[in-house]
N, C-alpha and C positions, 0 to 999 in steps of 0.2 A: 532581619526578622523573617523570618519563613512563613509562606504563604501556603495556607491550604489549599488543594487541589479542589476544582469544581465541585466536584462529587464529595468531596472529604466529608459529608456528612451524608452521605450516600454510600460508604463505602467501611462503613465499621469492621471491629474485628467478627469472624465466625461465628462464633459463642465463646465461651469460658466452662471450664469443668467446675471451675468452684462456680456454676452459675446453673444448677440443675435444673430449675425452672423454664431457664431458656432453652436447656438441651435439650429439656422435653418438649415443646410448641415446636422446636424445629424438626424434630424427630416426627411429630404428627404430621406436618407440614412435607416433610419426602413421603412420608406412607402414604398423606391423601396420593400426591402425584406420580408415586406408583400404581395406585391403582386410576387412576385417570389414565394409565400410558403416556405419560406425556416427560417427555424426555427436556428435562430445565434448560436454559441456553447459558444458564452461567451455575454455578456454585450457590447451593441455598445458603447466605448469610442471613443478620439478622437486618440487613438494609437493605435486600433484594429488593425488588419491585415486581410484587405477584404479577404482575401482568403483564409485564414488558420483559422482567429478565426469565419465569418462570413459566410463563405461558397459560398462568391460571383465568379462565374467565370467570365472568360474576355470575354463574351458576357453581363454579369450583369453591366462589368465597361463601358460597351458601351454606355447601358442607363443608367445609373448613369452620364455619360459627358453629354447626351443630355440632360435630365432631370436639370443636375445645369447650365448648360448653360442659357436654358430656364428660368427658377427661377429664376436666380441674372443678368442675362440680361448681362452676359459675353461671352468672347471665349476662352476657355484654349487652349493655344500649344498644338500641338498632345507629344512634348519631355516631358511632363508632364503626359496624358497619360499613355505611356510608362512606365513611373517609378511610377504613385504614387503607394504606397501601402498601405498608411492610411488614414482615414477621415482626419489626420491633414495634412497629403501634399495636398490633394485636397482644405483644408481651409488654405492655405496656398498660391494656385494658383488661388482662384478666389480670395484673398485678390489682390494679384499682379496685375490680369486684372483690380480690382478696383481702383486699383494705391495706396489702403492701404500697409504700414509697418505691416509685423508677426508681433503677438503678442510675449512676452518671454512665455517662458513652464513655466507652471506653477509646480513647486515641486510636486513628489505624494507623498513626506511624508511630509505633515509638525502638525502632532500628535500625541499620542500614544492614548489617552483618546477620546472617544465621550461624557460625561458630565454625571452627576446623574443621568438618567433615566429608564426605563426598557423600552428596545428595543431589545428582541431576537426574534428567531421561535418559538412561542408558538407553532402552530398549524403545523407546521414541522412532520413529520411520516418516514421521515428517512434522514441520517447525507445529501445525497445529496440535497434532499428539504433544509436542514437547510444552505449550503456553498451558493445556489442557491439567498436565501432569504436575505444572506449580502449581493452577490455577485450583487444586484438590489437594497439593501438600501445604501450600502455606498461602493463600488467598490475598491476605494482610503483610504479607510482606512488601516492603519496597523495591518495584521495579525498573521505576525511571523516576530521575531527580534533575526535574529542567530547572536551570537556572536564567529566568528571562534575559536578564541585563551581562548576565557574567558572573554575576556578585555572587559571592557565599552565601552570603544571610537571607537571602531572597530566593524564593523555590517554591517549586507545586510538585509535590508529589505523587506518580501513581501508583498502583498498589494491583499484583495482579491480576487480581477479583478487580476492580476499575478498567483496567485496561481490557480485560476477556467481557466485560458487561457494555463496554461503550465500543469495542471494536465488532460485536456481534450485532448492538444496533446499525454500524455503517455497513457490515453483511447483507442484514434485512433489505437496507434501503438501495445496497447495489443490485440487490435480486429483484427489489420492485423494479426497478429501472427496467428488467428485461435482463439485465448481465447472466449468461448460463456458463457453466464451466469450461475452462479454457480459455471466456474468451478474456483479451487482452486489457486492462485499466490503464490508464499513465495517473502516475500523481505527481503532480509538478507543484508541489509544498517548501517552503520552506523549513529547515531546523526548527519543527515546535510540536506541543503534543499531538495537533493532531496528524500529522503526518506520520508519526507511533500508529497511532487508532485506524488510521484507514489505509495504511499496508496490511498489516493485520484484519481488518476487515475484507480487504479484497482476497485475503488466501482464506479465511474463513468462506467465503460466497464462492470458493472452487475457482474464481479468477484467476487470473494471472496477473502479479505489478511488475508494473514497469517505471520505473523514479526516472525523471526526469529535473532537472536544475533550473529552478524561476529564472527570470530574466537577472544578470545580477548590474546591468547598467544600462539606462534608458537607451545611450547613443549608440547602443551595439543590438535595439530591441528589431529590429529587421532583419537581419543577421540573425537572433536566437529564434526567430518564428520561423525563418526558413528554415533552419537546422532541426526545431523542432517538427516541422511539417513532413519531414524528410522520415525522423525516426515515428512518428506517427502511423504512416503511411506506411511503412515496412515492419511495423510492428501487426497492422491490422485493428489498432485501437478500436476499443468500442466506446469507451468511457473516457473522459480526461476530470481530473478532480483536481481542484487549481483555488488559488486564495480567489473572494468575491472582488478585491480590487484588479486582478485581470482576468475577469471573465469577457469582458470587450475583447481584447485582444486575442485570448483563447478562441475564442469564438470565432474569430477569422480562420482560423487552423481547420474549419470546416471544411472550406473552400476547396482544399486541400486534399483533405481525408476523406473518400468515399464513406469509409465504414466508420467513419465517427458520429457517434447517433445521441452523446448527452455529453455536454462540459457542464460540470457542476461544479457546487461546493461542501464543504463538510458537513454544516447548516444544512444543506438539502437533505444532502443523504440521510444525517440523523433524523429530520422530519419524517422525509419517505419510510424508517426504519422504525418507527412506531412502535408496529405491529408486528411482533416476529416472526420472522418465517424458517422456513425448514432451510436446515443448508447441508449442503452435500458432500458425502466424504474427503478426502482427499486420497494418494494415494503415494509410497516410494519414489516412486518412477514419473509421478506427473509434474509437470512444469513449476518450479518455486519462482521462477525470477528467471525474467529478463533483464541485464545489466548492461546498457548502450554503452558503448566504449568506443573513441574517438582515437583511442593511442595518442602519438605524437602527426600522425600525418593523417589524411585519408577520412572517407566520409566515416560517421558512426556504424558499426557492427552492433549489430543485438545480439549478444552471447547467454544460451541455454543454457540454465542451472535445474536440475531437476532436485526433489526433497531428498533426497539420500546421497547426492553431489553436492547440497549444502551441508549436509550434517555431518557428515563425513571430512570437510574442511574446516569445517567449526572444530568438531572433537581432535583432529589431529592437531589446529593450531591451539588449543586447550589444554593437549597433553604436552605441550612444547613450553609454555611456558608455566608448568605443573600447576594451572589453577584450581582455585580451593573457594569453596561456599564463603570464606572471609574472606576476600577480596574482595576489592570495592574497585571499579573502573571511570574514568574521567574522560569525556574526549567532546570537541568542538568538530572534528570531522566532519563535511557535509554529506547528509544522507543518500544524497543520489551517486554517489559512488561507493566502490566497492569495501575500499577500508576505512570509510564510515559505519555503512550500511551493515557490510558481513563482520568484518572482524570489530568494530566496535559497538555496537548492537543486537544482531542475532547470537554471537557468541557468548556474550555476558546473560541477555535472556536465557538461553538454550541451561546455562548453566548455574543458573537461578543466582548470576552475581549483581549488584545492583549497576547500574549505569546514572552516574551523572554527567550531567549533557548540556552545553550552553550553545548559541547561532553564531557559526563561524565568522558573522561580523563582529560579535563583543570581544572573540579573539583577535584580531586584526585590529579593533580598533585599542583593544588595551591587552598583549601580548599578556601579561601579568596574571592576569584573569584565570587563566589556564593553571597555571603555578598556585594561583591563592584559593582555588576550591582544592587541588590534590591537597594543600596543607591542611585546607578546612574540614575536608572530609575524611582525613586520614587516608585515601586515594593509593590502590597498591598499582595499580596498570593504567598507563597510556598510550597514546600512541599519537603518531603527526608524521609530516614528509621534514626531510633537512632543512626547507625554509621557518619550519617554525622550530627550531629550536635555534637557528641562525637568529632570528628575528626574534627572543628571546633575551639572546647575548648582545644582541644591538639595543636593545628597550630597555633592558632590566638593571641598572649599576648594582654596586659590590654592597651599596648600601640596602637596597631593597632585598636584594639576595639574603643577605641577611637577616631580615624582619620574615623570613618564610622557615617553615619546616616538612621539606622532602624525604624524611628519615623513613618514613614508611614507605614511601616508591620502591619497589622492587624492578619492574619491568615497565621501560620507558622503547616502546618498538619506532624503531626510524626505518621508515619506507615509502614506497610509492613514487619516489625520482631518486636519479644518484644520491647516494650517502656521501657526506664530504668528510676526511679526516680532521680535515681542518675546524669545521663543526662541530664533531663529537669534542676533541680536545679543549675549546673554547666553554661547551656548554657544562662540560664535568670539571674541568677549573671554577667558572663562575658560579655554579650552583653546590660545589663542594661547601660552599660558606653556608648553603641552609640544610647540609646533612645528606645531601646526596648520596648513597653509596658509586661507587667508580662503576662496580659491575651493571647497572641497573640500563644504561644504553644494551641497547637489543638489534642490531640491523638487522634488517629480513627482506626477501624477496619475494614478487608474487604478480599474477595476471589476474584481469577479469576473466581471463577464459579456464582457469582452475579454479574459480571460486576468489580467494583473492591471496593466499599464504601457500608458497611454493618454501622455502626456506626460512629456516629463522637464527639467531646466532646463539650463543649454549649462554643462558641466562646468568649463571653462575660463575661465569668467566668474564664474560663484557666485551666491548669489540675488539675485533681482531685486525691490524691494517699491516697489509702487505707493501713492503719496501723493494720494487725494484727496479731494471734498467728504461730507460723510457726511452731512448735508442734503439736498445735490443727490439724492445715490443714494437716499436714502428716498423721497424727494417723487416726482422723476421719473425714476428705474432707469437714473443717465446716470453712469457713471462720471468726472467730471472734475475733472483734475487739479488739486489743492490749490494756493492761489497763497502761504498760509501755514499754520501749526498750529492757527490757529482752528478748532474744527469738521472738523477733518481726520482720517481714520481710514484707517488702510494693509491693502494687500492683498498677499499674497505671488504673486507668479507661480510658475505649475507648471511653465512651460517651454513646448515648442515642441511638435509631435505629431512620434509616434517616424517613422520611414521607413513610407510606406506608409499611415499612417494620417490623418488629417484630423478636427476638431473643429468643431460649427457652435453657435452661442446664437441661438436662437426664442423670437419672442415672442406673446403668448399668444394669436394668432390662428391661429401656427405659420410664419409667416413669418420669412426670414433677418434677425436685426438687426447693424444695423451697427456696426463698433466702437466699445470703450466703450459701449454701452446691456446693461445687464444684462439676461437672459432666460434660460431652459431651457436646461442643457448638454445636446447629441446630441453623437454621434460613431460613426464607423466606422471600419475596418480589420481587415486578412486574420485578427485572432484572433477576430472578434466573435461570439458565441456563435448557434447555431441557433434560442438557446430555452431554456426550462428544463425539465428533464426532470418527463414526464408532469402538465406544468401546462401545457392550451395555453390556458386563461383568463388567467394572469400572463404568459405567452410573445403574446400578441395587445397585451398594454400596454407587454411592451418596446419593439415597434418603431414609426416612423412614417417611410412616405415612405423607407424605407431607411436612416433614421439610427436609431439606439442611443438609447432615452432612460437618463439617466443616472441624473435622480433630482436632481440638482445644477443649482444655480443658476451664474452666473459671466458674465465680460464677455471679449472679446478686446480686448487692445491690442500692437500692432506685431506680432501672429500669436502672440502669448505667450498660454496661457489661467491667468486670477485667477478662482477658486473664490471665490463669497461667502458658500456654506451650503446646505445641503439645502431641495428646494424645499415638502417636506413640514414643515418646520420653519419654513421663515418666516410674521412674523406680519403682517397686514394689518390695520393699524389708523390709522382716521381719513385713508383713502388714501395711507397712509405704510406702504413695506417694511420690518417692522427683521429684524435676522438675530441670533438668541438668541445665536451662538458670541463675538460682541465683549463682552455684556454678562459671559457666563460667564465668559470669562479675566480680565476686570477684577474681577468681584465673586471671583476665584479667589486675589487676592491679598490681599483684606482679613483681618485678624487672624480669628484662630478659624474660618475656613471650610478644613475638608478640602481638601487639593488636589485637584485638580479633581473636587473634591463640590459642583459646582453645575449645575443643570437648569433653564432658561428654556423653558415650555412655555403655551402659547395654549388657552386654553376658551371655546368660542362663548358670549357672552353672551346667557342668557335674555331678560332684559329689555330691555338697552337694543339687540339684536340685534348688537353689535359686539365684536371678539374684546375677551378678559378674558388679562390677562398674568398670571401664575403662576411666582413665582421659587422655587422648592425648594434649599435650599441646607443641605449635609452639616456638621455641627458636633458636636466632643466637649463643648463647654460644656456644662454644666448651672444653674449661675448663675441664677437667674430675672434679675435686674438688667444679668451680658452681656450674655445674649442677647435683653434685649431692646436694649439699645446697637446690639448685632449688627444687628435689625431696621432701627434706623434709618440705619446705614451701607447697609445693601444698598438701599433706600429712595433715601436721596442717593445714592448713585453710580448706578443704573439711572436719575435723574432727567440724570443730568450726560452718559451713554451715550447712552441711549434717546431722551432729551427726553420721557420721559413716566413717572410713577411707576407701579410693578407695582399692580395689584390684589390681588394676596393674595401673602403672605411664606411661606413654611412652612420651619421648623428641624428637622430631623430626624436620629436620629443617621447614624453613620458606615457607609458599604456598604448604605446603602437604597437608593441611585440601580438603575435596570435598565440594564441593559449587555448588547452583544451577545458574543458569546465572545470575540472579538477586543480589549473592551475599549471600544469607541464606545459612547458614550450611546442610551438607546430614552428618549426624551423622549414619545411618544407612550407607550407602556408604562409610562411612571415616572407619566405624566398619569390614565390608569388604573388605574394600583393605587392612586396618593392618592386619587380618587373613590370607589373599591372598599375604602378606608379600609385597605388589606390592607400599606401601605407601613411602617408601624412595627408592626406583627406578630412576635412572636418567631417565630424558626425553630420547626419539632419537633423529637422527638428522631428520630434517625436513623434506630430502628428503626418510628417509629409511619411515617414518611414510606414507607419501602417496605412497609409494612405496607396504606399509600392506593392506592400504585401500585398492587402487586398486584391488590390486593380490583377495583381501578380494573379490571384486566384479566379479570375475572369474565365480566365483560359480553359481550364477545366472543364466548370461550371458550362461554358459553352456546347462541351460535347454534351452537355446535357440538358441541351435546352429541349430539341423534340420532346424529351420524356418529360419535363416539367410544362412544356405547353399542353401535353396531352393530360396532364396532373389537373390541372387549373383546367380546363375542358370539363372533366369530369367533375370539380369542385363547384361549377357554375352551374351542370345540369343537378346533382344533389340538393342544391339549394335550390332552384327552381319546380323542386318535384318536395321536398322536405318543407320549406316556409309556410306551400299556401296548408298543406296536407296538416300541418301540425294549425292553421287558423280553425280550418274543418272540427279535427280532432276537438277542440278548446269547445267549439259549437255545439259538435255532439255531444260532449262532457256537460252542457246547461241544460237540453231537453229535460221535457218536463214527463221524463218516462224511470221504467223502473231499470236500476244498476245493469241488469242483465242485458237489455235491451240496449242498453248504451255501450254495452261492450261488446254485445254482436256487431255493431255497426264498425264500431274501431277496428274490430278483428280485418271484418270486408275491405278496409279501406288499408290498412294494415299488409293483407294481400296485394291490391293493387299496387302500392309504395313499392315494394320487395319485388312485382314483377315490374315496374318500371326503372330500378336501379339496376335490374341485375344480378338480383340476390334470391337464390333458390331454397326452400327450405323443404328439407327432407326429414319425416318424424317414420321414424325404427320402434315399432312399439304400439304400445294403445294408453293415448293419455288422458281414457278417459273411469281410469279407478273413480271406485265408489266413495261418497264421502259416508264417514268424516275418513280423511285421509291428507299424509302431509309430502309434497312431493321435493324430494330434495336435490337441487342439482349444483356443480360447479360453477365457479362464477370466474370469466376470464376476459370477459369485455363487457363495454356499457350496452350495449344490443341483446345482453343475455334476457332481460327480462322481458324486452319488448319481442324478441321472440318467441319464446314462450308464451306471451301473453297472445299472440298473432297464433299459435298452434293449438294451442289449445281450444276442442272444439265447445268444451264444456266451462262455467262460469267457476275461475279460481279468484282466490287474494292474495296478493303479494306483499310479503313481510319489508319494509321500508325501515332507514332511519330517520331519527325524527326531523334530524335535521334537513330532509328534504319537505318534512310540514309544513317547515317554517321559510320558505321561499314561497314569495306571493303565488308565482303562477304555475310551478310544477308540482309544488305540493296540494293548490286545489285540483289540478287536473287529475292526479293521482290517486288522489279522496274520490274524486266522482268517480272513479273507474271500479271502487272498492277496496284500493291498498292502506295496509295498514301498519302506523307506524311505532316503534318501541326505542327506547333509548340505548345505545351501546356504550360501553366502554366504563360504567359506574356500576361499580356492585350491587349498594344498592338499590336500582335499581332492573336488576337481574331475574327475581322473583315478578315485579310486579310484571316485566314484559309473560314471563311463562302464563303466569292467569292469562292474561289476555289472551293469549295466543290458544292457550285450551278452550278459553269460554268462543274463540271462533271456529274453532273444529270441532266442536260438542255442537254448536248449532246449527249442523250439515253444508259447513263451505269445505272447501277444497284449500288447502294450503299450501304454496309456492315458498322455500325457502331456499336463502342459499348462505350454507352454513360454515364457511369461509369469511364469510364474513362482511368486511366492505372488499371495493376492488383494488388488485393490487399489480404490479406491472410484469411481477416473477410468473412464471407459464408454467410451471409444476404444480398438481393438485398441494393446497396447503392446506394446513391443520385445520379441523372443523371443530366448531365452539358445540357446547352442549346443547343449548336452549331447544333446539328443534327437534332436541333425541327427550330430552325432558319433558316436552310437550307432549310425543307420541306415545309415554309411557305414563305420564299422568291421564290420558284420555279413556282406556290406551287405545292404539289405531294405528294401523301401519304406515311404515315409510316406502315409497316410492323411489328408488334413485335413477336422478335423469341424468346422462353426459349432454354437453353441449359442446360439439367441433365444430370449427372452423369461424366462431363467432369471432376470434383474435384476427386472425386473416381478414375478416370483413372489415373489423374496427379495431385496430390494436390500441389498447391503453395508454392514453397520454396524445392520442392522435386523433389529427379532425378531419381525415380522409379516409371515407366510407368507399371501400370498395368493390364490387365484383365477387362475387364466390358464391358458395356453397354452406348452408348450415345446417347441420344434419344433428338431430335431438332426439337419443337413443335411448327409450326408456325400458329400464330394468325387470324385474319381478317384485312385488313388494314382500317386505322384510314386516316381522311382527315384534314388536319388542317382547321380551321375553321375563318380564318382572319389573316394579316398579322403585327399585333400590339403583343406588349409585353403580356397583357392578353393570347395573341391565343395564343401562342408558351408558354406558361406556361402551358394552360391547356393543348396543346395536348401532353407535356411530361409527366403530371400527369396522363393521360388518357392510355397514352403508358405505363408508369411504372405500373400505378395497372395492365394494361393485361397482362404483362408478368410475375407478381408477382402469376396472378394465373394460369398462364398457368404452372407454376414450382410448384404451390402446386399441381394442377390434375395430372401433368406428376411424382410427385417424388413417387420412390415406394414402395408401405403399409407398415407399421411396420417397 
């Protein structure tokens, strides 16, 4: 039974043409916010959310009632008003003044397909132009189809108008936080929707993401926090966004990270994300993804992907396998790697195909799963590494095969570790029973440092495996072709290079070799990476002469490239090449060896100076008499592989191998922890492990201790100079004198505060216009108003929300001082704050506004609400606009350490409104916002 998606009733279709009524409310509804200037944060549907996804405040809903009143020749209840919050309650309430019956909601899914055509971004220059560009041609389509459990029948669907509405609120709430463009996010999420929403959110907020892999098993969580700490740290993180059940452990990663300043969670951000805020362009050339890659050996590399290096591999791997708007794509892929993330997610978005998606443990734990949604969904493209289609043919009998329908699969892509022939043969035998076509296996090759798709194999053909001398290729690196099964060992072709891109094999002089002769895989094309971020020691040994090294060994023949094994992995013995991945899969099949629990790894021989073969192979047995049987099978068949017997056997139990997050063997690493004896080691317990980490982060933490004693110094004298000062203040607030006189004396005392902290205030300006007059300034810390209030020499009132009335002791102190509070965020209540607010400037006070709103953690001037432009034009009386610098510096938002500085409060010329219609109060907030925008550039200071 399929599950609607959170929002499903948040998320309807756009309108309907047979639905003129509606076209037209929405139609009013972009015209008002034209002329409001205010640029929507998502697509007006008819389930936006005026406030949140369009930016309308409840002065906007004011002419919004008058305006459809007018139009459709109705009168709506003010109780409607009040509540609506979508274009459809309002099309809902002048149906009813009409004396029309609602319409039913229309379903937002009722698709997976938009039909055979070509309809993406071509002209898109980076991933947000492209979400942008659905998100305006078909809103209601489906984007993503998570499947929680596995299951077919069971799903939440998002629709791209959902996804662009709930990933611009995790924008908002990245910008509160402080996050400014470039800097770096980690999302350390699991396979679920919101790991969708807050990648996309963080490139929406100008960020940069960076995915990182959860913990995937307790006994190895000391080990993933050091790893993580490591890519943290050389990534520069600012943010980490991680599930609330490891926010403990995140939160050690501190310790660690100088520049890590917030670990949250989805839940936060969406909170903090309320309120929309402005976010910032993107650009071609600027940073899309950081992609940590571990390879097979070696610490992680953070590999540069800029927007038009992504897209650019997206579209060429799109033109390779000729996708079409009717494709449908399947993949359990985990998202923190690259043929997950790029080729089975950004691509399918990018080309408005749908994705369905389930957590790569529903596939492991029911192989199946994978199979019975491509049936269920009609499913033309997948993709997975040789172990899952191995483990497919090992889970799945002839009978289940059967009960499935593969017929629609066209392109099934095997990559991201050796392709096995033996595999592909296995898996188009056993899955021919549910309709498989033959051609539909796809091999392909590819780096995180391209993006992720360097070759792919010709769709239409199906794979290709080369038959040749396995003698010849040890002896002399000559590829040649078998003339029978003697001695013959096959190699699968990856395919052809995508458009645009080219493959060269060098040999070890670094010269081009010619076909057939094995050598060094290079390659280039338009995704190829810059570099790896802030490694330019690993970034100097990627490249040579302009080619890409790979890392991969391999041959060409007929322009096809055959992968034979990492070049760090082969072993050179006796002037013979062997490649460990043949012997692993054959000794992978012998009785009592774990599937693929086996490591073929090389140690320089002390004595006789020539490498030492080292076969580590994963076993349940216990048996002494098996295993040793075991021994001398692995023995024989590395003799009958190899031509040569291993030097040392070693049995060890099950999940001792080292693996990169993705699952690839570290054969170097597994070679290390045997020597380091540390490979049959029990786990600890979970808590002694974060108990290492931490203690582990002492050290650090230590070089910083001067600065945090001196922190806690200065936290002790604020409080000793703030406590008794705020008792005083409360004191003077009960005198039995008039409001003025009580705020002269705050002002005085106010002074001395600021020169006993530290804190210098400088006023640029004369702030003492005549009333009535309303002064409006940005709001960028909690000190903005108590400054102000301390500068000014003349008696103002400060516009409050209410809900600081209703706290016993700062909303009486605030009342005696003269501030005045109005309700935010309900329409209607919108109006009644404006009277108020006129009937206090009409009685000669001075008005303090700050039309931003509440405070928020983002440091760019944000969008300012009407109410303060409406007042000045209903009075009318001019506005004032004041900058306030360096109040962030003293008190940054979200922080309880009052610092030292400078606050300099640079007032304007005042502005007169110009008319008393929706126009004038538009322009004179535009008018007010840029002067204050540049009174904060001239006042901020140099360098």
């Amino acid at each position: 039974m399929a599950r609607p998606d959170d929002d499903a009733n948040d998320g309807g279709p756009h309108t309907s043409a047979d639905d003129p009524l509606a076209v037209a409310l929405l139609e009013q509804i972009q015209s008002l916010l034209r002329r409001l200037h205010t640029a929507p944060t998502a697509p007006v549907t008819l389930d936006s959310d005026l406030a949140r996804d369009l930016g309308a405040d409840s002065l906007a809903l004011v002419e919004l009632l008058e305006q459809l009143e007018q139009s459709f020749a109705v009168e709506i209840p003010d109780e409607v008003f009040a509540s609506a919050r979508t274009p459809r309650d309002w099309l809902d309430a002048v149906r009813a003044a009409r004396g029309e019956a609602p319409r039913d909601q229309v379903s937002a899914v009722t698709t997976l397909r938009r039909g055979p055509r070509e309809a993406w971004p071509h002209d898109a220059s980076t991933l947000a132009e492209a979400l942008a560009w659905h998100v305006d041609a078909h809103p209601d389509q489906v984007c993503i189809r998570f499947l929680p459990t596995g299951r077919a029948d069971v799903f939440d669907d998002i629709t791209y108008a959902q996804l662009d509405r709930r990933a611009r609120v995790v924008a908002s709430g990245v910008r509160a936080c402080g996050v400014v463009a470039s800097d770096r996010v980690a999302i350390m999420l699991p396979t679920e929707p919101d790991f969708f929403v807050t990648y996309l959110g963080v490139v929406l907020a100008g960020a940069v993401p960076v995915p990182l892999y959860p913990p995937a098993q307790l006994a190895q969580l000391e080990a993933h926090l050091t790893r993580q700490s490591r890519i943290l740290d050389n990534a520069g993180a600012r943010m980490l966004v991680t599930l609330s059940d490891a926010m403990l452990a995140a939160r050690l990663l501190r310790s660690r990270v100088p520049t890590l300043r917030h670990v949250t969670t989805v839940a936060s951000l969406v909170e903090r994300g309320r309120q929309p805020l402005e976010l910032p362009p993107t650009g071609a050339r600027d940073v899309a993804l950081i992609q940590y890659t571990s390879g097979s050996t070696g610490d992680p590399k953070g590999v540069v992907i800029t927007n038009e290096q992504l897209l650019a591999n997206v579209r060429s791997m799109g033109d390779a396998v000729h996708i079409d708007t009717s494709d449908v794509l399947v993949s359990w892929l985990p998202l923190y790697h690259d043929m997950g993330l790029i080729g089975c997610w950004l691509t399918p978005l990018h080309f408005g195909v749908p994705l369905i998606v389930m957590s790569p443990l529903a596939f492991l734990a029911h192989p199946a799963r994978w199979l019975e949604a491509i049936a269920a969904f009609g499913a033309t493209l997948t993709a997975g590494p040789n172990f899952a289609y191995q483990r497919c043919v090992e889970r799945i009998d002839d009978a289940q095969a059967g009960r499935l329908d593969l017929s629609s699969l066209r392109v099934a892509i095997s990559g991201s570790e050796p392709v096995s022939p033996a595999t592909l043969r296995a898996f188009a035998d056993r899955f021919a029973l549910a309709g498989l076509e033959p051609n539909a296996l796809c091999p392909a090759y590819g780096l995180a440092e391209m993006g992720v798709g360097v070759t792919f194999g010709d769709v239409t053909r199906g794979p290709v495996i080369d038959v040749i001398e396995r003698e010849t290729l040890q002896s002399t690196g000559v590829a040649r072709p078998a003339r029978d099964d003697l001695d013959a060992t096959e190699v699968v072709s990856c395919g052809r290079p995508l458009e645009g891109y080219a493959v060269r094999i060098i040999g070890p002089d670094g010269s081009t070799q010619p076909e057939r002769h094995e050598g060094a895989v290079t390659c280039r094309g338009p995704s190829a990476t810059q570099g790896y971020f802030n490694n330019e020691a690993a970034t100097r040994e990627l490249w040579h002469d302009g080619w890409l090294e790979t890392g991969d060994r391999g041959y060409v023949a007929d322009g096809q490239l055959f992968v034979t094994g990492r070049s760090t992995d082969v072993i050179i013995r006796a002037g013979r090449t062997l490649h460990p991945e043949e012997l692993e899969e054959s000794l992978g099949a012998l009785d009592g060896v774990v599937a693929h629990g086996v490591a073929v790894v090389s140690r320089s021989g002390v004595r006789s100076g020539t490498a030492q073969i080292v076969v580590v192979v994963e076993t349940a047995w216990t048996d002494e008499r098996r295993r040793r049987d075991l021994e001398c099978d692995v023995a024989q068949r590395s003799l009958d592989v190899l031509g040569v017997l291993p030097d040392e056997i070693v049995l060890n139990a099950p999940g001792t191998l080292i693996r990169t997050a993705s699952g690839k063997l570290r054969r170097g690493a597994t070679l290390a922890s045997l020597d380091a004896g540390t490979m049959s080691r029990r786990a600890r317990p979970v808590a002694v492990q974060l108990a290492r980490f931490a203690l582990a982060g002492v050290v650090p933490r230590a070089h910083a201790a001067p600065r945090l004693i001196r922190r806690c110094a200065r936290d002790l004298v604020v409080a000793a100079v703030i406590v008794p000062a705020g008792v005083v203040a409360w004191l003077l607030s009960l005198a039995p004198t008039t409001t003025r006189r009580r705020a002269g004396a705050a002002r005085r005392l106010g002074r001395v505060i600021c020169r006993l902290l530290g804190i210098h205030l400088e006023v640029r300006g004369d702030l003492r216009a005549r009333a009535p007059v309303i002064l409006a300034a940005n709001h960028a810390s909690l000190i903005d108003g108590v400054a102000l209030f301390i500068a000014c020499e003349e008696p103002v009132v400060f516009v409050s929300s209410v809900e600081l009335e209703r706290t016993r002791v700062i909303g009486r102190l605030l009342a005696r001082y003269g501030c005045v509070f109005v309700q935010r965020g309900r329409a209607s209540e919108g109006a009644r704050a404006v009277e108020l607010l006129v009937d206090v400037v009409r009685s000669g006070r001075r008005l303090v506004i700050f039309p931003e709103g509440s405070l928020s953690g983002a440091a760019d001037l944000r969008a300012f609400h009407l109410g303060a432009f409406e007042t000045a034009a209903s009075v009318p009386c001019p506005v004032v606009p004041v900058a306030l610098v360096g109040t962030r510096g003293v008190l940054a938002p979200g922080s309880a350490h009052l610092r030292r500085g400078t606050v300099r409060i640079v007032v304007g010329t005042a502005i007169e409104p110009r008319g008393d219609d929706l126009d004038a109060r538009v322009a004179l907030r535009d008018e007010v916002r840029a002067a204050i925008a540049s009174l904060i550039s001239r006042a901020a200071p140099s360098g």
